[in-house]
N, C-alpha and C positions, 0 to 999 in steps of 0.2 A: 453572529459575527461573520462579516464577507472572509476572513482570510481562513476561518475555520471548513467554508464551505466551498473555497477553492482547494483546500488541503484533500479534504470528501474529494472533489471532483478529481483531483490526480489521484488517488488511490485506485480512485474505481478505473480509470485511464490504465493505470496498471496491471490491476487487478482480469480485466478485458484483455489485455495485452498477454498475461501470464494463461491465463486460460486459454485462447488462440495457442500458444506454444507448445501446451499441452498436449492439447487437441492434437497437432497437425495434421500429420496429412491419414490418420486412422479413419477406416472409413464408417468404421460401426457409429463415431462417433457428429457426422457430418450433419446430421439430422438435429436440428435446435431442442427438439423434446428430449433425442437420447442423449443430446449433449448435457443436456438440464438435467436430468437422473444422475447422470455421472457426476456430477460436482456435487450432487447433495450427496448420495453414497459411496463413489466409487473411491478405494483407498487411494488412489491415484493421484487424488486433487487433496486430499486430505491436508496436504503441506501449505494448502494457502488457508485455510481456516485463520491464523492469525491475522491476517491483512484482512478476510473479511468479517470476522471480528471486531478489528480498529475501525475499517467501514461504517459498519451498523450502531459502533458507540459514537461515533463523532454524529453521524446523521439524527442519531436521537437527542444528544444533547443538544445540537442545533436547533430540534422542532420544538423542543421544551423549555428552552431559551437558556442552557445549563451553563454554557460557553459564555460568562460572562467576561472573564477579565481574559490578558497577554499568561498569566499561570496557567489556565485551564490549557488552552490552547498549545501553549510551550512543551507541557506535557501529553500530550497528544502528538503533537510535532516531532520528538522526542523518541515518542514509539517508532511513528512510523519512521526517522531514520535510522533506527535499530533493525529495521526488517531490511534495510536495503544496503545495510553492513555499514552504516554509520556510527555505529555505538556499541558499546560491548555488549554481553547476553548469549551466553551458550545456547540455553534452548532454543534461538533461533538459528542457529545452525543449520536446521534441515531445511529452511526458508532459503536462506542467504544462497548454498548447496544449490537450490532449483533455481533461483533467480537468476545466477550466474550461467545454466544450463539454458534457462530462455532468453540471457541478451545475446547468446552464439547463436538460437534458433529462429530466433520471431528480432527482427527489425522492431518492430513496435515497440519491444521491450524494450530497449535502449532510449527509443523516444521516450517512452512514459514514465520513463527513470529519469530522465533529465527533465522532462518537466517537474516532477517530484520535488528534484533537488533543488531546484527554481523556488518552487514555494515553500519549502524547510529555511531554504536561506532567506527569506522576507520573514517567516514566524521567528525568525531567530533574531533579526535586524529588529524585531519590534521589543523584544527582551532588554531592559534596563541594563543586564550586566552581560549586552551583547559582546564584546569585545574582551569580558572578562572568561569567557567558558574556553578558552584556545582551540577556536573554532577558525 
């Protein structure tokens, strides 16, 4: 499904965008391999795990053809505007907390939040009881 795999494609937009923020201007970390290490270990990055999570399940359902129907997708959709403080869910809290810290830091952030929200609002326009969720 093309709109599942534009949804992928802003996440990961994000997800780039959030790591840059991280990063910044640290220099231990300026290096692409010690950058690499640090996101799989370092507790630092630990708060995007969700988002690449959502990542890694939409891209597999996509390769496996799992995403068949506007449900799959809506829920999917769904998540990810919960990560980006569209929807309620305490546990995402410590997400929401750093995302907000990297749209004052990283410029990009804010782009790849808006385009995000670009394609939440098309997954949502394709929902039958689009107009009924008070959105």
């Amino acid at each position: 499904m093309a709109l599942a795999a534009e949804l992928s494609s802003a996440l990961k937009e994000l997800h780039r965008a959030l790591i840059r923020a991280e990063i910044g201007d640290d220099p231990a970390l300026q290096n692409p391999y010690t950058a690499l290490f640090a996101l799989i270990g370092d507790p630092r990055f630990a708060w995007m795990g969700p988002l690449s999570q959502l990542i890694a399940r939409i891209d597999q359902q996509v390769a496996d053809g799992g995403i068949a129907g506007m449900d799959v997708a809506a829920g999917l959709g769904a998540e990810a505007a919960r990560l980006i403080g569209e929807g309620s869910g305490e546990a995402l809290a410590a997400f929401r907390m750093r995302h907000v810290m990297a749209l004052q830091k990283q410029p990009e952030a804010g782009l790849a939040t808006g385009r995000l929200r670009k394609v939440l609002a098309k997954v949502l326009a394709q929902l039958p009881e689009a107009g009924e969720t008070g959105r």
